[in-house]
C-alpha positions in Angstrom: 6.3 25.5 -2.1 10.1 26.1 -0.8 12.3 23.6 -2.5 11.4 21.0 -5.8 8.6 19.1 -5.8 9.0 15.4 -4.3 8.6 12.6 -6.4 7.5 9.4 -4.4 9.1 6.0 -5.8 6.4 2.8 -5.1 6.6 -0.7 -5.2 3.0 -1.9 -6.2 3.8 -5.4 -5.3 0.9 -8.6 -5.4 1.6 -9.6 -1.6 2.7 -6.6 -0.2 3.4 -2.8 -1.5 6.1 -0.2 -0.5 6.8 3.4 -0.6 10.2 5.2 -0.7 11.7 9.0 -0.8 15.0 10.2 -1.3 16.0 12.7 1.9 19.2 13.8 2.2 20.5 11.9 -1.1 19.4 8.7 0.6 16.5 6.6 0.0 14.3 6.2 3.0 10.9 4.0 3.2 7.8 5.9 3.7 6.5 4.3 7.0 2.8 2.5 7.0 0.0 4.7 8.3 -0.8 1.4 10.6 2.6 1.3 11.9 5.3 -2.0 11.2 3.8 -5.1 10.5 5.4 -8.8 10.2 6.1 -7.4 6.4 8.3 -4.6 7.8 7.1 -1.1 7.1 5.7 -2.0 3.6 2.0 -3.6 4.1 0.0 -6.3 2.9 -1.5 -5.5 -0.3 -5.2 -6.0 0.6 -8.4 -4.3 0.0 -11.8 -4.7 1.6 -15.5 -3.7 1.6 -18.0 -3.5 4.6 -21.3 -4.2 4.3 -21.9 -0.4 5.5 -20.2 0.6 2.4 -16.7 1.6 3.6 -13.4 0.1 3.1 -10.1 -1.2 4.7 -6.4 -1.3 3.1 -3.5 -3.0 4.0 -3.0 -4.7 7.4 -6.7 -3.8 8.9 -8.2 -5.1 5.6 -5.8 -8.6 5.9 -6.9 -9.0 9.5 -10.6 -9.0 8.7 -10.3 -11.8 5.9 -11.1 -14.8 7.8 -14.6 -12.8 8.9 -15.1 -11.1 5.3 -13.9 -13.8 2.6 -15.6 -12.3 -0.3 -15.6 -8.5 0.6 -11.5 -9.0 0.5 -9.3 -8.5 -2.2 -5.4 -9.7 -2.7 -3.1 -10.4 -5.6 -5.2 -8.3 -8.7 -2.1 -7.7 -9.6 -1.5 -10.4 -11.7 -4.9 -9.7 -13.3 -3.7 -6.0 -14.2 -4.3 -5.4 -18.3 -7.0 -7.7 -18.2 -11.1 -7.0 -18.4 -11.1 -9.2 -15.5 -14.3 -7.8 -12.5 -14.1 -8.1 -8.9 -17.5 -8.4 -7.0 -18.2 -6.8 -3.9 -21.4 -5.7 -2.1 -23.4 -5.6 -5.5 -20.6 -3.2 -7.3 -17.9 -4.5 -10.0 -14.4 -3.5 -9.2 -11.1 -3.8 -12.1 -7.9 -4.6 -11.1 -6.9 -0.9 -12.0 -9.3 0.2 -9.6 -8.2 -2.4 -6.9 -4.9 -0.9 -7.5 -5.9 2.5 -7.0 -7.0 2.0 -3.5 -3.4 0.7 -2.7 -2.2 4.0 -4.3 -4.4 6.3 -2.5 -3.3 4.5 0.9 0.4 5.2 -0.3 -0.3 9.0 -1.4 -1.4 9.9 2.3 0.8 7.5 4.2 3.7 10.0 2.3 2.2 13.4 2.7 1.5 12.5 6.4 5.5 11.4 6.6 6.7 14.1 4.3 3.9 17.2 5.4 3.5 18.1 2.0 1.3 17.5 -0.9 2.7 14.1 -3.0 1.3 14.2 -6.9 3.8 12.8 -8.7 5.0 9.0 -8.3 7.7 6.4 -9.9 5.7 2.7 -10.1 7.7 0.2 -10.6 6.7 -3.2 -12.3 7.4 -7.1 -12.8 9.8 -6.4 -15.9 8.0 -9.1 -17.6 4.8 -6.8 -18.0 2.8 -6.3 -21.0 2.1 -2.9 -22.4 -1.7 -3.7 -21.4 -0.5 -4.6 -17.8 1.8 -1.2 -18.0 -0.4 1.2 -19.4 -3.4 -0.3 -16.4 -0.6 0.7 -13.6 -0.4 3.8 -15.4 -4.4 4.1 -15.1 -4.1 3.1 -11.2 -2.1 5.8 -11.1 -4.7 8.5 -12.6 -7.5 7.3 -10.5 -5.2 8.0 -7.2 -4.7 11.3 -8.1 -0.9 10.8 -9.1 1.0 12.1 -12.3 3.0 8.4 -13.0 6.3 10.5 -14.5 7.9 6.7 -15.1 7.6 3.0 -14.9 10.1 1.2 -14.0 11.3 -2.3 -14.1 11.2 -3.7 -10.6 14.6 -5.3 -11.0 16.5 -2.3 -12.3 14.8 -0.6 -9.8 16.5 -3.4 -7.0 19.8 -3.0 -8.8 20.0 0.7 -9.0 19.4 0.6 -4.9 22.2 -2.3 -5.0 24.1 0.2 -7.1 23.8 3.8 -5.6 27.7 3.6 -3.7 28.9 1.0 -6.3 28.6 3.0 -9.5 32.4 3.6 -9.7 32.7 -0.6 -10.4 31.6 -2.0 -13.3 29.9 -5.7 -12.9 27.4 -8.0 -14.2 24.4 -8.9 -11.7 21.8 -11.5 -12.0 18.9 -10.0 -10.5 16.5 -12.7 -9.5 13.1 -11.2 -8.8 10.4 -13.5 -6.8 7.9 -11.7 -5.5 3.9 -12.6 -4.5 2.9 -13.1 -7.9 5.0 -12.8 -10.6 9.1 -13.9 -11.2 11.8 -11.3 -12.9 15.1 -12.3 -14.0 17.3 -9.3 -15.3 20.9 -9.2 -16.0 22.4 -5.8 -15.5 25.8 -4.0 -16.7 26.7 -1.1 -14.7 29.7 0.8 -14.3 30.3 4.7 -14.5 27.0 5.4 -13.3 25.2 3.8 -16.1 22.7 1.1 -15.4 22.3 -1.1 -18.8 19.8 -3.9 -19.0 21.1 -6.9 -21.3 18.3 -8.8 -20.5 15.3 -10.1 -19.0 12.9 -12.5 -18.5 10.1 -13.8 -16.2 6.8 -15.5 -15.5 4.1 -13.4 -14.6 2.2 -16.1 -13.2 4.6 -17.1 -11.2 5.0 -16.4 -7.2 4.4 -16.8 -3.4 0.4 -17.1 -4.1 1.2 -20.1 -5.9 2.9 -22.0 -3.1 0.4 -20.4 -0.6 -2.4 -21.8 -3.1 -0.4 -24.8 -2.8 0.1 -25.5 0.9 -3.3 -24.5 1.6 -4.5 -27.2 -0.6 -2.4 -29.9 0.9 -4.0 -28.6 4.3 -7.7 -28.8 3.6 -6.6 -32.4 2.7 -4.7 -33.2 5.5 -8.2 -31.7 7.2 -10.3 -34.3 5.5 -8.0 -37.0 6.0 -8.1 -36.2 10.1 -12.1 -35.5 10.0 -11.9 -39.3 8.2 -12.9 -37.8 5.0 -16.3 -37.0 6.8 -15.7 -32.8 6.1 -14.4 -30.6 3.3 -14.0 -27.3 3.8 -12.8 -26.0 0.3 -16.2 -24.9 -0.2 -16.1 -23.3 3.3 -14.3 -19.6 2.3 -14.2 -18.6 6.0 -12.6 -21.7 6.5 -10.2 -21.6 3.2 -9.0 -18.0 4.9 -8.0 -19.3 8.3 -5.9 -22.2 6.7 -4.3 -19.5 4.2 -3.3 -17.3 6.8 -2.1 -19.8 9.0 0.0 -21.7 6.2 1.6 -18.0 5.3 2.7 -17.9 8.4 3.9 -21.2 8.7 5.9 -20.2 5.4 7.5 -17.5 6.6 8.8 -19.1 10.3 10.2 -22.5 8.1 12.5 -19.7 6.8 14.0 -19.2 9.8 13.2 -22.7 11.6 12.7 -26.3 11.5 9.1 -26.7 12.2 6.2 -24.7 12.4 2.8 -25.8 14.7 -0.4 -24.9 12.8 -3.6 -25.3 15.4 -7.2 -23.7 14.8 -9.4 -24.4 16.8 -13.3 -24.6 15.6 -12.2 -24.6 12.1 -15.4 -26.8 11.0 -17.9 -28.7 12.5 -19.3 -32.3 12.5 -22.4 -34.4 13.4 -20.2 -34.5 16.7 -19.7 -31.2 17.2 -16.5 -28.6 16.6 -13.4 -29.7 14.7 -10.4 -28.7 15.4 -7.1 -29.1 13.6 -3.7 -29.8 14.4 0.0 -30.1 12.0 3.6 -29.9 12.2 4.5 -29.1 9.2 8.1 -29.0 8.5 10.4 -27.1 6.2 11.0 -30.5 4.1 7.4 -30.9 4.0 6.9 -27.6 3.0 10.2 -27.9 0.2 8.7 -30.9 -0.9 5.1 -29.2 -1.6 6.7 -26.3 -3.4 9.6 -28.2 -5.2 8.0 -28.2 -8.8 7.3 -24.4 -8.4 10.5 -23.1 -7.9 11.7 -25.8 -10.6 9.7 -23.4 -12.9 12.0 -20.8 -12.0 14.9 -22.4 -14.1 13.9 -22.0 -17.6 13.8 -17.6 -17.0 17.0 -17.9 -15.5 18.9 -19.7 -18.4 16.9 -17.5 -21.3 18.2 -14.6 -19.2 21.9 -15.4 -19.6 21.1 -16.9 -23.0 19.7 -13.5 -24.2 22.4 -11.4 -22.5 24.8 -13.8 -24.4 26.4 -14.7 -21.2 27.1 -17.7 -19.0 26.7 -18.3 -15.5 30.9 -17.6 -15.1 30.5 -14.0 -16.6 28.2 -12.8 -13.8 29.8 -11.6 -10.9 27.1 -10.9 -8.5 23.6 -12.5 -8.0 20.8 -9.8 -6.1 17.7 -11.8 -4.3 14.7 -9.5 -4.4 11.2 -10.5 -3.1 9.9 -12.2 0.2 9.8 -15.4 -1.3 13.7 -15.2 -2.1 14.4 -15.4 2.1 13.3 -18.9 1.9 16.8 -21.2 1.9 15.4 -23.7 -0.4 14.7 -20.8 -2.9 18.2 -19.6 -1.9 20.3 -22.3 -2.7 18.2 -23.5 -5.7 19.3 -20.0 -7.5 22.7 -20.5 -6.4 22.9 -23.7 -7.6 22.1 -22.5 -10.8 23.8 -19.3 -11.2 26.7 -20.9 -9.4 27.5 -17.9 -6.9 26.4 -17.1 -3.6 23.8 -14.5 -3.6 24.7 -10.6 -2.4 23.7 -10.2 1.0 22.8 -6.7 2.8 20.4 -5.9 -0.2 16.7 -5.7 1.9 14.6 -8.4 -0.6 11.2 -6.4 0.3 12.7 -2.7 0.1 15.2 -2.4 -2.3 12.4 -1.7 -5.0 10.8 0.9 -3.2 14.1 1.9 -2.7 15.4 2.1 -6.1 12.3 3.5 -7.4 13.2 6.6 -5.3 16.8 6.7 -6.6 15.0 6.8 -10.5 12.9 9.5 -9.0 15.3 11.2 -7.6 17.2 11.2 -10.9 14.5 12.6 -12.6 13.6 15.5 -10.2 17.3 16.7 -10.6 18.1 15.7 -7.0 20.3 12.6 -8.1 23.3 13.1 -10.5 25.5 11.0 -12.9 23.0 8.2 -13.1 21.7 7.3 -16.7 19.7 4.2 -16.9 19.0 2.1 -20.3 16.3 -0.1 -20.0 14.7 -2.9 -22.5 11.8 -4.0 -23.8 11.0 -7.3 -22.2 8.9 -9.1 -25.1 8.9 -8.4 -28.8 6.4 -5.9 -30.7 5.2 -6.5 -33.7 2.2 -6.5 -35.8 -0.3 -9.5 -37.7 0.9 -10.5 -41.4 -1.3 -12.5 -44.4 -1.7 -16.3 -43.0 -1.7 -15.1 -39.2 1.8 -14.3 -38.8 3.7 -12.8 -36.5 5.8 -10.0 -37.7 8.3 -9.0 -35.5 9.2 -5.2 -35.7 11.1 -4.9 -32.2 12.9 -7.7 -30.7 13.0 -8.1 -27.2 15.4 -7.0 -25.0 16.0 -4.1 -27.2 17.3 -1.1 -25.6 14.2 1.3 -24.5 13.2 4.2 -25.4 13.4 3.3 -29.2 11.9 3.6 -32.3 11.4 1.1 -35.4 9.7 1.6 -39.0 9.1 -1.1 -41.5 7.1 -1.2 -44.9 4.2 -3.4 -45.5 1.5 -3.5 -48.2 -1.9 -4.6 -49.1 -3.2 -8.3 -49.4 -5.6 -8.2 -51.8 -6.3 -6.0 -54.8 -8.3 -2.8 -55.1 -8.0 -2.8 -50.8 -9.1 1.0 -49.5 -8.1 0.5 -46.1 -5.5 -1.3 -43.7 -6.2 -3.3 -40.1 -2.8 -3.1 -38.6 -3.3 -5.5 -35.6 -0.6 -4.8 -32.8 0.1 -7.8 -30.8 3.8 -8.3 -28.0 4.9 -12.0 -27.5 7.6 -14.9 -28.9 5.1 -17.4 -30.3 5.6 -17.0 -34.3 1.9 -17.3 -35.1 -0.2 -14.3 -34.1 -3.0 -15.7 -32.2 -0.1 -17.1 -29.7 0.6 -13.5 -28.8 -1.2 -10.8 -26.6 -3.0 -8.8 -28.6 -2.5 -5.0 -27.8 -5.1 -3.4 -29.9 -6.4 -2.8 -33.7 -6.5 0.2 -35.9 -7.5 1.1 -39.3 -5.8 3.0 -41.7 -8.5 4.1 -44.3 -8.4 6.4 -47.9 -5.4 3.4 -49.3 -6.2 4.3 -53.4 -7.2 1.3 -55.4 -4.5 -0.5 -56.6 -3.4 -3.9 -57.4 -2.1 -5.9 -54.1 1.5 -5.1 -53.1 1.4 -2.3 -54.5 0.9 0.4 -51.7 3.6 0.9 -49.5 2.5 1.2 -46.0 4.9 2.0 -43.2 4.7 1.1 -39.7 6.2 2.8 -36.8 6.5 1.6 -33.6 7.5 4.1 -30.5 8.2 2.9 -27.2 8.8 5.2 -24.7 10.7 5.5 -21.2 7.8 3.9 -19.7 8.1 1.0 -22.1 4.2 2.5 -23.0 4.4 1.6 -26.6 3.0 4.1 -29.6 2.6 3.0 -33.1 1.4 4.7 -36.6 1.1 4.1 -40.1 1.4 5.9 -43.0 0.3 5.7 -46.9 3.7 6.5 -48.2 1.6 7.2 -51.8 -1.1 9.6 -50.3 1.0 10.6 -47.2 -2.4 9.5 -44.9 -1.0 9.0 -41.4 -3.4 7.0 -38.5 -1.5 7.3 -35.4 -2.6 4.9 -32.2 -1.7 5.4 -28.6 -2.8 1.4 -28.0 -6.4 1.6 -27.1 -7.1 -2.4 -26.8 -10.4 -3.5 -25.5 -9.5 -4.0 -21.8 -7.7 -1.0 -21.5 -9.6 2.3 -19.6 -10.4 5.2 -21.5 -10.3 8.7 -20.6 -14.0 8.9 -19.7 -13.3 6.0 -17.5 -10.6 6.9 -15.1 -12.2 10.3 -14.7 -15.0 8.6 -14.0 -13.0 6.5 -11.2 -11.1 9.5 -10.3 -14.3 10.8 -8.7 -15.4 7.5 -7.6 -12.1 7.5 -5.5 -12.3 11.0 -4.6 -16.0 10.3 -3.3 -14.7 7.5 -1.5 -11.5 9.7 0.3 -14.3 12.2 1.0 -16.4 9.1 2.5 -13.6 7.9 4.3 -12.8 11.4 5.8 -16.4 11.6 6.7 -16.5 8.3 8.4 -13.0 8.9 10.4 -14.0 12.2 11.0 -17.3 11.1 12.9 -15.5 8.2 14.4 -13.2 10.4 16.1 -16.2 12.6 17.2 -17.4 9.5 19.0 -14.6 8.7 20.5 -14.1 12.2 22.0 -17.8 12.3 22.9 -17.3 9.1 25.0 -14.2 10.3 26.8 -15.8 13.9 27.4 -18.8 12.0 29.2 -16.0 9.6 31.2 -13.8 13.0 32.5 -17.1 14.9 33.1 -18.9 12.5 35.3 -15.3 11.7 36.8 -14.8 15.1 38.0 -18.5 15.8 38.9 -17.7 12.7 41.3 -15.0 14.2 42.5 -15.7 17.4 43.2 -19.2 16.4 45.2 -20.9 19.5 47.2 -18.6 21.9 45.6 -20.7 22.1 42.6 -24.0 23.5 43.2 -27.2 22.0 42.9 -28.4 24.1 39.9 -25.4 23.4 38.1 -25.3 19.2 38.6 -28.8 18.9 37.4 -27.6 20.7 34.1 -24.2 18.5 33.6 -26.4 15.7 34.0 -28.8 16.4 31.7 -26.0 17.4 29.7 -24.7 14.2 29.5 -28.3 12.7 29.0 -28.3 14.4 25.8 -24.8 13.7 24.5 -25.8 9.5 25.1 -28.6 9.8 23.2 -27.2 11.0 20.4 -24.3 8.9 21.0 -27.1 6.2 20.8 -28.1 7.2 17.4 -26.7 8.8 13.9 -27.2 11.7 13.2 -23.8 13.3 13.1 -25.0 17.1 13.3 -27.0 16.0 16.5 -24.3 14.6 17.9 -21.6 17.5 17.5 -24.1 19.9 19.1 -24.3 17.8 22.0 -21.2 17.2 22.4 -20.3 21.0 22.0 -23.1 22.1 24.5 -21.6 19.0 27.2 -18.3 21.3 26.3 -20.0 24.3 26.9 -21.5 23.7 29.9 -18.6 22.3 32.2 -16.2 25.0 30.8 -19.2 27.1 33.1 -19.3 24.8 35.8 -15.3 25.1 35.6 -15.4 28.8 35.6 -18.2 28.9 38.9 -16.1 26.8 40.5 -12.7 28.9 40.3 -14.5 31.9 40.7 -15.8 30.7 44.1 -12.0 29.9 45.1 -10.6 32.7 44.3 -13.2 34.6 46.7 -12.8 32.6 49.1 -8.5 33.4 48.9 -9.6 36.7 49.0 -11.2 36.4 51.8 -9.1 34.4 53.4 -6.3 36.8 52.4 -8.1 39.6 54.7 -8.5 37.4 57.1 -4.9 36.4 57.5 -4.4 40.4 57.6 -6.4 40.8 60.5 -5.1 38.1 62.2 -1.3 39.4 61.8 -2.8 43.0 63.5 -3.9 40.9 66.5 -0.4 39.4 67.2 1.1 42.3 65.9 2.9 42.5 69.5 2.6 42.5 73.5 -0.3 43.8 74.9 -1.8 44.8 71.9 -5.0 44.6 70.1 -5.1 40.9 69.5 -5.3 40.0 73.6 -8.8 39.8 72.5 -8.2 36.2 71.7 -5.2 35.5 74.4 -7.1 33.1 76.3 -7.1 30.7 73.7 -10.9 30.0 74.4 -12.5 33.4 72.2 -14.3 32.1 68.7 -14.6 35.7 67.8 -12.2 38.4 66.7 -12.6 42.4 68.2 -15.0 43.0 65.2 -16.8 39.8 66.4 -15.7 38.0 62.5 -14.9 34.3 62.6 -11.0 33.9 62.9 -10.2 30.5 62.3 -6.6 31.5 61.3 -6.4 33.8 64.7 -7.1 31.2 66.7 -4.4 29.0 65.3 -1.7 31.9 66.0 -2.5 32.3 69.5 -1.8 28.5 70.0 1.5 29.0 68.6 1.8 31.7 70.5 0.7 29.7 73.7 3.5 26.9 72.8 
């Protein structure tokens, strides 16, 4: 391959997903296979499976919701880390795997765009992830067939797009991060091309789904309350899909205007007969109805600058990033409590893609003087006698890093260790996330706190945390890449990896046939065109053989068998490429012959008195060799005018 290899930046977002390049220097969004939606050239983040076993992503998977309820997916994000199943068509799907349909959408929508092969990919995430949640995009990664060289923290990745032409300035930016499912708030140093996180914080339960969730609510109410409490429909999911897409809508025009007219017709039916339903609902309304969500928002915001040891005067810009952020209400709340206007010209739904192309970009050696120092966002630490919490890294410590600290045993004569690695702020260890266990065996007899037993805890670039502990007495080391229940192992994502493969190979297949079809029906429409067309010039023999032709290729356009059909279609190919060929091969005789015709004719006006007073009297049909001479005829009328 001429040049380095491309590294693809991606924005795996709960709503809607995004995928960015650097060309030139310059970070360009990698265009949606479907073309641009209402969500701009990223696409909604939507999976589906058909009953027939295949499967839609993005936009053609969102616009068959209302018909398909339960074979559609949306929002796993937020259950990412988790050993949360999705059911569809009698299979169980994770969120990783949810995930990794996304990714395989975004790793041919970029090698279409780019005409290369993509394998390697920067994913960005809510900064507020877990390692669990982390180390599943990492997974969704592997099953799509991508090599994740970094995670990044989706609002360093908006600042560093916010940052590429500003690196000479050094400020302070609140980056406030709402997106479809989860809330980032990260305050950012920068200056001389380095990008320092101070701090962050966030609620990863915290999003646009909720106030859809919300407004779809108050609409199957305001349903029952106009069907005089005769229907609900939340038990209706068809129903419940209509109302959601409709009040999405509704949520994104209120950002822009006034009012907004919901009407579905036939969304239930009565004793009566069909039901239809009618509302303005208007941006106060809608404010109103999403007031105490965006109130949630205040608490992450104040830890942020509390963290960074800052106050709202010491930052001098404030970045918006996320769909829900274009909302005004959303706008001015964050204002009001940062106490600046927000930074406009920063594209809320791109500039993570975007800056996750910058990070790759750095990291492939085609971006310079850029040196970014993330943090952790929660603290690590491990599970103490009486269920404590023992912190070993705070958070918002600068990432990568790496922190030991010396424990010992509990009770006396104890051979072996449990070192229980959990990531949280609650000071009792059950109030934490629990990343995993390990045992650290061979500890000689001895009586308790005694044994000195050192913990090390790694995090890496990717915030992907490693830990290992060691006998100090014996020098016995257990290391532990976390390996916590609802994490994938190695069996498993090769195992998914071929699931996804098997389903790319399906999905060629299927598109592949599809396309065969289509060509199939439009050879039929041109060949019976022309036949029409052309009428007696095609001979007898050769009609009857289109025709049956044709016969053949319906049939098998009637059933399934693929093979079936390509022959037919090939031989329909083959045998009006012949017709074709008898039918110029006839015209250019008859040139020919017309060509010696027109000869003969120029000898018999070839000049006074000679040969061609044959046909002088304008009333001869035959020439001097007694050959029709159409042509003749028409040059002694000239001649006669």
């Amino acid at each position: 391959m001429a040049g380095k290899e491309k590294i693809i930046g991606i924005d795996l977002g709960t709503s809607n997903s995004a995928a960015s390049v650097l060309e030139a220097g310059r970070p360009v969004i990698i265009p949606s296979g479907e073309g641009i939606t209402q969500y701009g050239k990223a696409f909604p983040s939507y999976v589906a499976f058909l009953p027939d076993g295949s499967r839609l992503v993005g936009e053609p998977a969102r616009r068959q919701a209302v018909s398909n309820p339960e074979g559609t997916f949306t929002a796993f994000k937020r259950k990412m880390g988790t050993n949360f199943k999705y059911e569809a068509m009698g299979k169980q799907f994770s969120p990783q795997e949810l995930s990794a349909i996304l990714l395989q959408k975004i790793k041919a929508d970029a090698e279409a765009f780019l005409g290369e092969p993509v394998n390697k990919a920067v994913i960005t995430v809510p900064a507020y992830f877990d390692d669990n949640q982390r180390q599943a995009t990492k997974d969704a990664g592997e099953i799509a067939g991508l090599e994740v060289v970094r995670i990044i923290n989706e609002p360093t990745a908006a600042c560093l797009s916010y940052g590429l032409d500003r690196a000479g300035k050094e400020e302070k930016i609140l980056v406030f991060d709402l997106g479809g499912g989860t809330l980032d708030v990260t305050i950012m140093e920068f200056g001389g091309g380095v990008f320092e996180v101070k701090s962050t914080s966030g609620d990863t339960q915290l999003g646009g789904t909720d106030m859809d969730n919300t407004i779809v609510e108050f609409l199957a109410n305001e349903f029952k309350k106009q069907s005089n409490g005769m229907i609900d429909i939340f038990t209706d999911h068809t129903a419940m899909q209509r109302l959601r897409e409709a009040g999405e809508r509704a949520k994104i025009e209120l950002s822009t205007t006034i009012s907004s007219e919901i009407n579905l017709p036939f969304l239930s039916a009565g004793p009566s007969g069909p039901i239809h339903f009618q509302y303005k609902l208007t941006r106060a309304k809608l404010e109103e109805l999403v007031r105490p969500i965006i109130e949630r928002c205040r608490h992450p915001v104040e830890q942020a600058l509390k963290d960074a040891k800052l106050t709202p005067h010491g930052i001098s810009k404030v970045i918006l990033v996320g769909g829900p952020t274009r909302m005004p209400m959303v706008q001015k709340f964050v204002e009001q409590v940062v106490g600046k206007h927000a930074e406009h010209g920063v594209d809320p739904m791109e500039c993570v893609a975007t800056g996750a192309a910058i990070q790759a970009g750095v990291l492939a050696g085609e971006v310079k003087d850029i040196l970014l120092l993330d943090v952790t966002p929660l603290s690590l630490g491990i599970e103490t006698m009486g269920r404590i919490f023992t912190k070993l890294i705070d958070r918002n410590t600068t990432i990568p890093t790496k922190k030991s600290q010396i424990f010992s045993t509990a009770a006396d004569m104890q051979t072996s260790v449990e070192i229980h690695v959990l990531q949280g702020e609650r000071s009792m260890a059950d109030g934490n996330v629990s990343l995993g266990k390990f045992q650290l065996i061979g500890v000689p007899p001895s009586p308790r706190g005694v044994p000195q037993i050192e913990v090390t805890f790694d995090i890496d670039a990717n915030g992907i945390l490693h830990v290992s502990a060691k006998d100090l007495g014996t020098g016995k080391e257990q290391k532990m890449r976390i390996t916590a229940p609802n994490k994938m192992d190695k069996s498993d994502i090769e195992s998914k990896i071929k699931d996804a493969e098997k389903y790319a190979e399906e999905d060629k297949k299927r598109r592949e046939e599809a396309e065969l079809r289509n060509d199939s029906e439009s050879l039929i429409y041109a060949t019976e065109k022309t036949m029409s067309d052309l009428g007696d010039k095609v001979h007898k023999e050769q009609k009857e053989k289109v025709h049956a032709a044709i016969k053949e290729l319906k049939e098998a356009l009637a059933g399934k068998d693929s093979p079936q059909l390509k022959a037919k279609y090939e031989h329909l190919k083959k045998v009006v490429q012949e017709v074709g060929s008898k039918i110029y091969e006839g015209v250019n005789k008859e040139q020919e012959h017309q060509h010696e015709h027109d000869e003969m004719g120029g000898k018999g006006t070839g000049g006074a008195g000679g040969p061609g007073s044959a046909g002088a009297n304008g009333n001869s049909k035959k020439s001097g060799n007694g050959g029709d001479t159409v042509d003749a005829n028409f040059k002694v009328e000239d001649d006669e005018n």
